[in-house]
C-alpha beads as a LAMMPS data file, in Angstrom:
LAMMPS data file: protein, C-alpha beads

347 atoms
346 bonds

1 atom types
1 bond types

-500.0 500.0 xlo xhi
-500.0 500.0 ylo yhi
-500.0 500.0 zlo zhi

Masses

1 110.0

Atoms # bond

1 1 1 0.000 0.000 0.000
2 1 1 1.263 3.646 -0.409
3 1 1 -0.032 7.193 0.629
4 1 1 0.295 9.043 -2.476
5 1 1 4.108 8.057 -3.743
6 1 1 4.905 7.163 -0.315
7 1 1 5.432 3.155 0.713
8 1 1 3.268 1.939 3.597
9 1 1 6.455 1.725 5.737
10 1 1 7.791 5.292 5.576
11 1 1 7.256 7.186 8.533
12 1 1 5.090 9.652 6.921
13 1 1 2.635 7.333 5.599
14 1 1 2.637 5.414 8.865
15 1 1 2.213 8.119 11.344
16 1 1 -1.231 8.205 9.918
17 1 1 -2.902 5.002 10.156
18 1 1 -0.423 4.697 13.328
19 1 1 -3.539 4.830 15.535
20 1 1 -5.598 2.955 14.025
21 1 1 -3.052 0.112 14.345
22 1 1 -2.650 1.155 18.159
23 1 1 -5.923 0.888 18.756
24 1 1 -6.203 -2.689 16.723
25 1 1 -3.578 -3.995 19.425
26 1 1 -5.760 -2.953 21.744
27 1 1 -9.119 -4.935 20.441
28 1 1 -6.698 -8.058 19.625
29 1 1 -6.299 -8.267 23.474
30 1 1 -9.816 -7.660 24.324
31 1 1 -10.852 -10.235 22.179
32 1 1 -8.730 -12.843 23.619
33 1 1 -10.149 -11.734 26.865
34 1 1 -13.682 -12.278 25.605
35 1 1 -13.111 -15.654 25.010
36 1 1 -10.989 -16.243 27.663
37 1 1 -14.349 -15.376 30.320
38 1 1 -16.316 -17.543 27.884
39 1 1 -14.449 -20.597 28.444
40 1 1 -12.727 -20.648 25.347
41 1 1 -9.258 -22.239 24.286
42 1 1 -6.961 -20.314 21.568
43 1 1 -6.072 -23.101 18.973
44 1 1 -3.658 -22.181 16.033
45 1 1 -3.744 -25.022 12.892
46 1 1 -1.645 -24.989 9.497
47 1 1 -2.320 -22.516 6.988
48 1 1 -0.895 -25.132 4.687
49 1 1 -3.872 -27.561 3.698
50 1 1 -4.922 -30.088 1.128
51 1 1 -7.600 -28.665 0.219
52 1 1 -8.196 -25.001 0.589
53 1 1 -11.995 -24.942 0.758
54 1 1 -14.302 -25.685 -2.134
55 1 1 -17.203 -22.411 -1.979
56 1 1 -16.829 -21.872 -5.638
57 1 1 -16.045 -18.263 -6.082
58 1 1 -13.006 -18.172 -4.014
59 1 1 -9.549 -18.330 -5.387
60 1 1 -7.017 -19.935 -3.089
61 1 1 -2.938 -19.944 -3.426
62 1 1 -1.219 -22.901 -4.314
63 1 1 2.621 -24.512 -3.462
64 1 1 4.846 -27.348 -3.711
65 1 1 5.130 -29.454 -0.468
66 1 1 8.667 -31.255 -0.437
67 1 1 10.189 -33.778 1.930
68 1 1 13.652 -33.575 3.107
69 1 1 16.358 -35.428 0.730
70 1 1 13.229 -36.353 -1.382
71 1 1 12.265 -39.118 0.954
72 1 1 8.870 -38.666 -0.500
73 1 1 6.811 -37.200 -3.962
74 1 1 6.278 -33.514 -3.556
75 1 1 2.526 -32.868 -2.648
76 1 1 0.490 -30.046 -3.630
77 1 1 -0.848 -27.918 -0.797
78 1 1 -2.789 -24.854 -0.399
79 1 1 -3.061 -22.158 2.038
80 1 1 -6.661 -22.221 3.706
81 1 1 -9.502 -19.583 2.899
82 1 1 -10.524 -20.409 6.200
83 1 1 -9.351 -22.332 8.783
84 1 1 -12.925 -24.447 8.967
85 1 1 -11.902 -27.752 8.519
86 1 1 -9.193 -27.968 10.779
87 1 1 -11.029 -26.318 13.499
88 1 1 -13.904 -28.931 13.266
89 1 1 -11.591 -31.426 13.418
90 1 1 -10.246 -30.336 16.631
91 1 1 -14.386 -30.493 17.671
92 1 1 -14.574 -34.263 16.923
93 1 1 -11.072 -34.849 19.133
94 1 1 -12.953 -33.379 21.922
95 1 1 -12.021 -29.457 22.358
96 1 1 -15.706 -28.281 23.209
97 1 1 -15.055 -24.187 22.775
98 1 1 -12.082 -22.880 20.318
99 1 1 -11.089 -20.120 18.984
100 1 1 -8.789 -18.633 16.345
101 1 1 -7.091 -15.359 15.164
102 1 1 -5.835 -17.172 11.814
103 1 1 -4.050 -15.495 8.783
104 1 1 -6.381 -16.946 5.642
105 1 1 -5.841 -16.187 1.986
106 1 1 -7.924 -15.698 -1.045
107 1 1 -6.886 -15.127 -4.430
108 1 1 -8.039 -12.495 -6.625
109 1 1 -9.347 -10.226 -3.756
110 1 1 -8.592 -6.439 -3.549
111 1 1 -10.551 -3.563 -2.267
112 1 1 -11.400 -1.370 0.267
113 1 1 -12.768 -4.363 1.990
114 1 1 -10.891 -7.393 0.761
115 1 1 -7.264 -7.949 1.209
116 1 1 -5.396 -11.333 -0.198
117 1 1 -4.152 -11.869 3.122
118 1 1 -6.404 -11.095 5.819
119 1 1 -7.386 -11.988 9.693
120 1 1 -10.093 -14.146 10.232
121 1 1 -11.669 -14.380 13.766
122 1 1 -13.515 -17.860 13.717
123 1 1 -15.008 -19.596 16.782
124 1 1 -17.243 -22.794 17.589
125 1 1 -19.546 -24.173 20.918
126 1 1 -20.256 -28.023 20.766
127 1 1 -23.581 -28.765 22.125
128 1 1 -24.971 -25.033 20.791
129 1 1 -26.804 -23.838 17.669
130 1 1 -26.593 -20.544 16.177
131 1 1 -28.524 -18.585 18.861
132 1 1 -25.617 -18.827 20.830
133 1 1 -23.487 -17.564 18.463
134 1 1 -25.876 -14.228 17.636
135 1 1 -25.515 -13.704 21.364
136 1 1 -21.534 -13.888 21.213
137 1 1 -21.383 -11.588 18.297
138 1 1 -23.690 -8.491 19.858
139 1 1 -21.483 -9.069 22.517
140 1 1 -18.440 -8.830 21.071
141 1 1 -19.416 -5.906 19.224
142 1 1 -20.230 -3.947 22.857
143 1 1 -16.877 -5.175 23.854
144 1 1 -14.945 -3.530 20.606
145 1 1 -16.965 -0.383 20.549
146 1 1 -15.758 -0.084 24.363
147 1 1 -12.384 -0.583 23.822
148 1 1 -12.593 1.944 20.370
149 1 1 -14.221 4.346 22.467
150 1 1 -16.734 4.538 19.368
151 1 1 -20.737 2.696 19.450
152 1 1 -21.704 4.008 16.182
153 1 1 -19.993 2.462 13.261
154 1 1 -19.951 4.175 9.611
155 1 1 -19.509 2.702 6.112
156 1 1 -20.343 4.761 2.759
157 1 1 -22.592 7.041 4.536
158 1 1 -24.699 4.517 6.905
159 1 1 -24.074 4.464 10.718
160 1 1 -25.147 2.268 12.723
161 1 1 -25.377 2.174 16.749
162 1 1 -23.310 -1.086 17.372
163 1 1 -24.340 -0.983 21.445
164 1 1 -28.219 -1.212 20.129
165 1 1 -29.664 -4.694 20.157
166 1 1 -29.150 -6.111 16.843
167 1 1 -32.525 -6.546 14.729
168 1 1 -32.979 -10.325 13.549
169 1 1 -34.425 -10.691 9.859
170 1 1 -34.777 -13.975 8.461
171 1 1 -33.798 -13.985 4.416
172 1 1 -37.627 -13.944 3.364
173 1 1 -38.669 -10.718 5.283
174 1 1 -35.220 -9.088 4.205
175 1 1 -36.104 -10.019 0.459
176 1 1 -40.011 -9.190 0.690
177 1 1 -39.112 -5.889 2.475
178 1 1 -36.216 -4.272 0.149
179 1 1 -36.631 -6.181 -2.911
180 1 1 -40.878 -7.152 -2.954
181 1 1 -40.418 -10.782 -3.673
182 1 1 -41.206 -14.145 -2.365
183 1 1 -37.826 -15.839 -2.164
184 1 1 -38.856 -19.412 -0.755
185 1 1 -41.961 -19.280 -2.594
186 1 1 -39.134 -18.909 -6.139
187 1 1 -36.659 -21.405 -4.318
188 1 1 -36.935 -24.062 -7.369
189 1 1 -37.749 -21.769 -9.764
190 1 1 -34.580 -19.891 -11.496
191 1 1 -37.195 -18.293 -14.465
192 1 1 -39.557 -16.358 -12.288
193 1 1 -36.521 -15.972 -10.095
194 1 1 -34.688 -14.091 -12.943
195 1 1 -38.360 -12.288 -14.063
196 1 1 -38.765 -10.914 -10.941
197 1 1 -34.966 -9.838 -10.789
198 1 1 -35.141 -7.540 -14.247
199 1 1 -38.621 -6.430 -12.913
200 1 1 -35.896 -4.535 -10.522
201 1 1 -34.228 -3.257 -13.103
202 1 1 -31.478 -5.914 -12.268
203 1 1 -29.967 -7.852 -14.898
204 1 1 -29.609 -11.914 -15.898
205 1 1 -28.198 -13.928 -18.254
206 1 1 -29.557 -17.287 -20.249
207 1 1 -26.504 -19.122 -17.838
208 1 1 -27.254 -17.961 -14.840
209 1 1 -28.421 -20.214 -11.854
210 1 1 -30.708 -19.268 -9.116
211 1 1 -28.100 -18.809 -6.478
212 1 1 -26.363 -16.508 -9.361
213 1 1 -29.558 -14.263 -9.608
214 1 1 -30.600 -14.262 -6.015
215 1 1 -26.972 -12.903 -5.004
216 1 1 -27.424 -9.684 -7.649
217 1 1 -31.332 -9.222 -6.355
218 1 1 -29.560 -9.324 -2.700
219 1 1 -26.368 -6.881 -3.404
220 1 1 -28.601 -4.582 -5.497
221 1 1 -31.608 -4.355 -3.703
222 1 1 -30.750 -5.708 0.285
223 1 1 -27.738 -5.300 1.611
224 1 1 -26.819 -1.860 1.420
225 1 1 -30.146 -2.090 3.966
226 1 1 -28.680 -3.993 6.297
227 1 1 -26.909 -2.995 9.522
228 1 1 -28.266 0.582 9.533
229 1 1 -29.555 2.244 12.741
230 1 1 -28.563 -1.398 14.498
231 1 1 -26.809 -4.007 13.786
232 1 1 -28.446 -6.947 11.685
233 1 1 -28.811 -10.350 12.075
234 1 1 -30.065 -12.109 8.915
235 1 1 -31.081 -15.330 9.308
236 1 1 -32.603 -18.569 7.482
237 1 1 -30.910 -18.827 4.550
238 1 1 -32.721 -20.571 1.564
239 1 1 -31.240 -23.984 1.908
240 1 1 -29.421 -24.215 -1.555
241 1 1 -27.306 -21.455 -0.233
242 1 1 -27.134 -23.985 3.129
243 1 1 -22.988 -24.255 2.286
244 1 1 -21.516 -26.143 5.340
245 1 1 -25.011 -25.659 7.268
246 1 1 -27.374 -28.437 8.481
247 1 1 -31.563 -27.491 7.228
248 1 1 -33.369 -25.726 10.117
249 1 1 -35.253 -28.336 12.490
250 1 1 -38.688 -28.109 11.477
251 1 1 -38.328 -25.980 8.481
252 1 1 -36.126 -27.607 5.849
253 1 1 -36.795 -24.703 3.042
254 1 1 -34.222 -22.950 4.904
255 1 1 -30.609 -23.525 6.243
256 1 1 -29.630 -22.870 9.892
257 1 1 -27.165 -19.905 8.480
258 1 1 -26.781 -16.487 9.480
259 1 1 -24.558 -13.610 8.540
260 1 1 -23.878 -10.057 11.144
261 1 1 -24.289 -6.865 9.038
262 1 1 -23.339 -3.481 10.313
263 1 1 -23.664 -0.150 8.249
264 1 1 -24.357 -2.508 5.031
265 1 1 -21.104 -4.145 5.333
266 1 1 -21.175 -8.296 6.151
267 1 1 -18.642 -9.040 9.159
268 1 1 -19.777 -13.016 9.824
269 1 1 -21.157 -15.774 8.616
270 1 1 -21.883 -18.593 10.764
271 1 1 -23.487 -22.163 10.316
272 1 1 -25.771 -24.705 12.772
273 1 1 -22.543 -27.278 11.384
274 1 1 -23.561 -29.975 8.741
275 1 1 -22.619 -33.099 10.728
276 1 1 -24.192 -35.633 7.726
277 1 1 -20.999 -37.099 5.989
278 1 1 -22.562 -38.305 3.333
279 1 1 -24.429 -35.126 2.514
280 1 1 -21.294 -33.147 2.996
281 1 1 -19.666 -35.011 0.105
282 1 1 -22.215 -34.305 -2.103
283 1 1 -22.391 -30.601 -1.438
284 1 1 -18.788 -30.856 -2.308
285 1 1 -19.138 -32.388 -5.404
286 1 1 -21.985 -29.954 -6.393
287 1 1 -19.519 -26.846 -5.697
288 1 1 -16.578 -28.578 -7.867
289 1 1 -19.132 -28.762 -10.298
290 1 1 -19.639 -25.121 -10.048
291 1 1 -16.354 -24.024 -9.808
292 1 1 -15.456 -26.568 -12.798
293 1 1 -18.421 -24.945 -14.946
294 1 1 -17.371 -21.636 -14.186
295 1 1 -13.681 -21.751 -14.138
296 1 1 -12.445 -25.055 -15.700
297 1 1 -10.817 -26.627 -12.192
298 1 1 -11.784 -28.007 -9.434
299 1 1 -9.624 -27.945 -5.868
300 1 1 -9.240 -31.200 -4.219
301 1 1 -11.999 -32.548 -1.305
302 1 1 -10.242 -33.477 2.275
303 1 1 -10.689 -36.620 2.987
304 1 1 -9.484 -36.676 6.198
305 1 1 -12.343 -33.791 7.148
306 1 1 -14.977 -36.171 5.660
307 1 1 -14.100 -39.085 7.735
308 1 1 -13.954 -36.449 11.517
309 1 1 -17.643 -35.505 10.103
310 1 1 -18.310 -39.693 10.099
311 1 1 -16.626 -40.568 13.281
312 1 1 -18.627 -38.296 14.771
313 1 1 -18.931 -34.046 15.019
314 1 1 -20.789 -33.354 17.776
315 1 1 -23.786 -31.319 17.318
316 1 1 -22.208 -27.566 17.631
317 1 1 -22.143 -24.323 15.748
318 1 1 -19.311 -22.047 14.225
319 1 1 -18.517 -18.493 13.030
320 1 1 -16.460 -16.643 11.107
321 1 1 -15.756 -13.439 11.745
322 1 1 -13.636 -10.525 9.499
323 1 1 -11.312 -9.277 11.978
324 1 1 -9.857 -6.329 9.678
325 1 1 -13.380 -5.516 8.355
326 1 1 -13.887 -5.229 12.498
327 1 1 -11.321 -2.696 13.272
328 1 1 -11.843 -0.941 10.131
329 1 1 -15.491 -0.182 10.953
330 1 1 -14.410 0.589 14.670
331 1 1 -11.682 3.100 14.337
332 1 1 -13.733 4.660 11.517
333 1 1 -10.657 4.200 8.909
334 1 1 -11.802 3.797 5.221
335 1 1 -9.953 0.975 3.968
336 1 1 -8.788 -2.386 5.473
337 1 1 -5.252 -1.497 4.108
338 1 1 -5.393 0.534 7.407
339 1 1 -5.943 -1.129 9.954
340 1 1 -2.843 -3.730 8.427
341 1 1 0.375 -3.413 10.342
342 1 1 2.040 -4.260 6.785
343 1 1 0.031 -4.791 4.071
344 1 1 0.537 -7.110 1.274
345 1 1 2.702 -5.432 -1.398
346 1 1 0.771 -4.420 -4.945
347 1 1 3.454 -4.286 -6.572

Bonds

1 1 1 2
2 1 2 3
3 1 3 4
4 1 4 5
5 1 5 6
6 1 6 7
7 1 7 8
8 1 8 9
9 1 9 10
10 1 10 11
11 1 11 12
12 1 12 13
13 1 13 14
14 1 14 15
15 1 15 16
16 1 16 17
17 1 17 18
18 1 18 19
19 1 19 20
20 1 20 21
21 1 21 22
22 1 22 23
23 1 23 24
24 1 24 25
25 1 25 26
26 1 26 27
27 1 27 28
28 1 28 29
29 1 29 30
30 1 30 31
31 1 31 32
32 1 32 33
33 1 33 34
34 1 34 35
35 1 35 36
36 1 36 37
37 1 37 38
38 1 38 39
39 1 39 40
40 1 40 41
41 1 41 42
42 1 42 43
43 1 43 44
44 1 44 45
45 1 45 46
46 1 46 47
47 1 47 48
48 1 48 49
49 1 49 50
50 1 50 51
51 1 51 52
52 1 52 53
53 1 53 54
54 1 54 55
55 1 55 56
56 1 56 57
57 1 57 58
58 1 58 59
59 1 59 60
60 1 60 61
61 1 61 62
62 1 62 63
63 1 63 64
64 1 64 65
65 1 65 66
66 1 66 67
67 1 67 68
68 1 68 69
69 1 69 70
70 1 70 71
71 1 71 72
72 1 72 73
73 1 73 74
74 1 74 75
75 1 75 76
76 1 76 77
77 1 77 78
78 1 78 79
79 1 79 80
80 1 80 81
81 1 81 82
82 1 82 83
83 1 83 84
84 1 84 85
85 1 85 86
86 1 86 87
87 1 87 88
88 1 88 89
89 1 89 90
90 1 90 91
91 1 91 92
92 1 92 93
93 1 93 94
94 1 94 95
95 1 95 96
96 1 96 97
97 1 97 98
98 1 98 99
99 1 99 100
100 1 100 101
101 1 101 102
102 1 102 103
103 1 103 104
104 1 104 105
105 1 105 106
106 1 106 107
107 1 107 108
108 1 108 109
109 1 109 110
110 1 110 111
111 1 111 112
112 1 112 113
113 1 113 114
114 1 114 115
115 1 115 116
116 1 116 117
117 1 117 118
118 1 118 119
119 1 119 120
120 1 120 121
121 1 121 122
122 1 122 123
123 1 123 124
124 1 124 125
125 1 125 126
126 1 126 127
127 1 127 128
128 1 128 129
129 1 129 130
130 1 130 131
131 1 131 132
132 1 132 133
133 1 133 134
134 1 134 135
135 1 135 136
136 1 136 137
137 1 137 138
138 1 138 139
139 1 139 140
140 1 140 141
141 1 141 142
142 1 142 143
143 1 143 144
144 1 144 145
145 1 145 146
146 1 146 147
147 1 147 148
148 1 148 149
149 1 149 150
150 1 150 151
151 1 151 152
152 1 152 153
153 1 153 154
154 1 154 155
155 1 155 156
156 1 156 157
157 1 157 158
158 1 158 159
159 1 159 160
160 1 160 161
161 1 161 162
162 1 162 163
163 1 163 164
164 1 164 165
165 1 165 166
166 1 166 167
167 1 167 168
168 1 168 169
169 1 169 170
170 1 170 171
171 1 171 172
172 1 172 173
173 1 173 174
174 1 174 175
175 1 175 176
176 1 176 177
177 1 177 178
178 1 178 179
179 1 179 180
180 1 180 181
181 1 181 182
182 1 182 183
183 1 183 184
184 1 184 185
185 1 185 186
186 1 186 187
187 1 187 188
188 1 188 189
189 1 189 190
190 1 190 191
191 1 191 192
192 1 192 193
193 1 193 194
194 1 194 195
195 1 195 196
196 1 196 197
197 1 197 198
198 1 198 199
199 1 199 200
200 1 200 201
201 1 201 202
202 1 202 203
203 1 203 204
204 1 204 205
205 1 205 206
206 1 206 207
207 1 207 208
208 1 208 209
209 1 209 210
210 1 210 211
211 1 211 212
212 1 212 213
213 1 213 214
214 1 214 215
215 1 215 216
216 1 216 217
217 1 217 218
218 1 218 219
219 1 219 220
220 1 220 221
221 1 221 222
222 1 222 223
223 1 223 224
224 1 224 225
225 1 225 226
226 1 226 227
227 1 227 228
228 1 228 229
229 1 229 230
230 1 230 231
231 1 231 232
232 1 232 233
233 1 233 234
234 1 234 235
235 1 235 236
236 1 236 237
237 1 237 238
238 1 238 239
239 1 239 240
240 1 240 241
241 1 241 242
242 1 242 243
243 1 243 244
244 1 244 245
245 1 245 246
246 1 246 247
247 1 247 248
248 1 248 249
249 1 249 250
250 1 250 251
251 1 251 252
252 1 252 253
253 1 253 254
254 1 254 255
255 1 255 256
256 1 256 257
257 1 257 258
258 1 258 259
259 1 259 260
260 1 260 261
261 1 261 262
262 1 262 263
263 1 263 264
264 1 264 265
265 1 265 266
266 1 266 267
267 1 267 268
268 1 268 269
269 1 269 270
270 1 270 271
271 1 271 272
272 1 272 273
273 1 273 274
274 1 274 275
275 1 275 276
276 1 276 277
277 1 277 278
278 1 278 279
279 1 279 280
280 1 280 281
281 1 281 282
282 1 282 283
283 1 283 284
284 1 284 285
285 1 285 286
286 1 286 287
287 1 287 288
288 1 288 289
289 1 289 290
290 1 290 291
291 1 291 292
292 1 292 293
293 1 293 294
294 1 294 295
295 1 295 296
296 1 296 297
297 1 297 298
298 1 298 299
299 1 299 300
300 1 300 301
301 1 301 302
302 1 302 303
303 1 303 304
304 1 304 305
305 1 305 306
306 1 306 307
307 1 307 308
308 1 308 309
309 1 309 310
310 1 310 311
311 1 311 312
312 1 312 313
313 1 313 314
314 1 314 315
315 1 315 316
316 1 316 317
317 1 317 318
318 1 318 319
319 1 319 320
320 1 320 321
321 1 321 322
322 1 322 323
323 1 323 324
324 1 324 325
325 1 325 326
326 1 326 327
327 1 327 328
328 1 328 329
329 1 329 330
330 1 330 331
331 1 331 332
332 1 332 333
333 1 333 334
334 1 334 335
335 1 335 336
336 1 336 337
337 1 337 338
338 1 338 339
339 1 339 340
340 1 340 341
341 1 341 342
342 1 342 343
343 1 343 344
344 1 344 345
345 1 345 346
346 1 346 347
């Protein structure tokens, strides 16, 4: 990153986001005190994975794994998008509440919001479901507005009060409210899907699927309503967009799946955990087919996280939080580039 013609490291250019980066030190340690009082135990696993997470639209960053002297074939790895797998792994061995600061990376990512490499804040409770988790994340958001000495939070002109009680909108109301349509009522149905889109004045194409159409209807038409005033919980996500999520007990339209909004801008995304191997694989085969379709390769499916989920994941519920996003919106800086102690080079 550079201010004007400036790198990020000279003392110029530094003295400015100086303390914002201060002040992320600061919310680094109250975090780990959050979970700390919560019963929580820090866990750190590999960046370095076999397979770097399969949603479809992410790019991950590929190397060469090599033994010493060649005692074995060189092994392709990647580093994780997330550190999901490995942290649900540690759930089967028997580590009930965990926690991680990890350093993921995603391809192909640059903006005022995305960063290649990036801190993800990602915690799970065995034996809890998702309402525990909205309940952890208000809270944490009290805690960081404390320690910024800042409760309302602003992104491209929308504030929002992040000490108010956080409104929770299932996916439905969101999309009947901001966008007039009937999303479960569509969930099988890509053509009215896409009707109902251009009747918005949003566009479609012949190869578009109905997750492709429902994500421009939500970016154009709900998002940027989300968050404002109070922070949002949306909830209930259709369950083709269920990802790593088990269906909702008693409803299985939807997907026991929630993301945290504030001042438009997503900060977490969090699952009731998929615990069905079987099902698991095929979701993973449906997203290789995705990615394959849309970008001719597929990344490889871990095994060895398949056969935790059989030997047993214990009913539980996980998070994923964007820690940079986080500080960015509570210091009130304007990019995520800083709120980085030393952001990745551009060039």
């Amino acid at each position: 990153m550079t201010t004007g013609r400036q790198p990020w490291w000279h003392p110029e250019a530094f003295a400015r986001r100086r303390p914002f980066l201060e002040t992320r030190a600061r919310i680094v340690t109250a975090v780990r005190a959050f979970f700390q009082a919560r019963g929580f135990v820090e866990v750190e696993t590999p960046a370095l994975q076999v397979s770097p997470g399969l949603e479809p639209h992410l790019k991950a960053f590929a190397t060469e794994l090599a033994e010493p002297f060649g005692a074995r074939p060189s092994r392709r790895l990647y580093l994780h998008t997330s550190p999901e797998y490995a942290m649900k792994k540690l759930l089967v061995a028997g580590v009930p509440r965990l926690y991680q600061l990890a350093r993921v990376f995603r391809n192909e990512q640059r903006s005022d919001t995305h960063h290649p490499e990036f801190t993800m804040l990602e915690w799970y409770r065995a034996e809890a479901d998702t309402r525990m988790l909205m309940e952890d994340g208000e809270a944490l958001l009290e805690k960081v507005a404390h320690v910024a000495g800042r409760a309302t939070w602003r992104w491209q002109g929308r504030a929002c009060d992040v000490s108010a009680p956080a409104r929770r909108v299932s996916v439905a109301e969101a999309f009947a409210a901001h966008a007039g349509i009937d999303v479960l009522a569509l969930a099988d149905d890509v053509d009215a899907l896409k009707r109902a889109a251009r009747g918005l004045g949003v566009a479609t194409g012949d190869g578009d699927t109905w997750e492709d159409v429902f994500f421009r209807v939500f970016l154009a038409c709900v998002e940027p309503h989300l968050g404002v005033g109070a922070p949002t919980i949306l909830h209930d996500y259709p369950i083709a967009l269920a990802a790593l999520a088990r269906a909702k007990p008693g409803d299985p339209r939807v997907a026991e799946r929630f993301e945290l909004y504030v001042a438009g801008l997503e900060l977490a995304n969090a699952f009731g955990e998929l615990t069905d191997a079987a099902e698991q694989r095929r979701r993973f085969a449906r997203d290789n087919a995705t990615r394959e379709r849309l970008y001719g390769h597929c990344y490889p499916v871990d095994e060895d996280f398949l056969a935790a989920l059989a030997h047993g994941l214990p009913a539980s519920a996980g998070i994923a939080l964007g820690f940079d996003r986080l500080v960015m919106l509570a210091v009130g800086a304007e990019t995520i580039d800083d709120v980085l102690w030393a952001p990745v080079a551009e060039t």
